[in-house]
N, C-alpha and C positions, 0 to 999 in steps of 0.2 A: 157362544163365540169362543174358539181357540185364541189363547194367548203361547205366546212363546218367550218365558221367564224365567229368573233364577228363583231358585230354593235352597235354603239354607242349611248345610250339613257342618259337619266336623265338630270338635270340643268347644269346651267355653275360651274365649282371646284368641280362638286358630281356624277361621274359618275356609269353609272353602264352597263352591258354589255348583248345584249343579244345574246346567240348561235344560230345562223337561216343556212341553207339550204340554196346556192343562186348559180346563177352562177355566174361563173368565171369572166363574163365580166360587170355585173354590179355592180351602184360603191357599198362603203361601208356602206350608210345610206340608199341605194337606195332597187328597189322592193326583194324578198326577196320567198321562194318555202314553208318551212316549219322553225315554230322555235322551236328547240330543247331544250332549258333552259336559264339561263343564268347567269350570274357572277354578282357577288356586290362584290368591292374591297374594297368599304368603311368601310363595317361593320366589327370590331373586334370581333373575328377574318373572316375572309371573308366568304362570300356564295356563294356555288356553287348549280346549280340544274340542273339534266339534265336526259331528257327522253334517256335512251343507248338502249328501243329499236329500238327507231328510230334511232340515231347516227348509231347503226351497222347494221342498214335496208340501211342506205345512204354507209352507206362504204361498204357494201354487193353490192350496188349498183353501187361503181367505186368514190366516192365521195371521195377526199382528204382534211382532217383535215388540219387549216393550223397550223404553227408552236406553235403557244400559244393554239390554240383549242387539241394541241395534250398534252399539259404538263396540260390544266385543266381536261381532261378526264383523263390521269395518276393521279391526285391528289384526282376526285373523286370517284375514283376507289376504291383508298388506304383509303380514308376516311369512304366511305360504308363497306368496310372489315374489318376495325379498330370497327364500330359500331356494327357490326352483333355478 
């Protein structure tokens, strides 16, 4: 089963996160299918990036966002609509 979650990049106190395609059963820094965008929580205010056609190519595809990947896609959602 495809998940679609973060992975944990950047230095030690400075993270940032990137959205990858993986399955289910491997681990969270480990290999990885496609990456989709990713998260900087450090920067004021935060950055989000994220290719949604692939995200809704993989959920078109059976692939389950997990819980935080599903509240940053609602946020950049609202935030691309708030821009246009």
């Amino acid at each position: 089963m495809v998940r679609i979650r973060l992975t944990r990049m950047g230095a030690k106190k400075k993270p940032f996160y990137r959205v990858i395609a993986a399955d289910s059963r491997s681990p969270r820094d480990g290999s990885f299918i496609e990456q989709l965008g990713y998260y900087d929580p450090m920067q004021d205010p935060y950055k989000i990036e994220l290719k949604m056609e692939r995200v809704n190519y993989w959920i078109g595809q059976g692939a389950q966002p997990s819980d935080t990947v599903k509240r940053l896609i609602k946020k950049f959602e609202s935030n691309t609509a708030a821009s246009v």
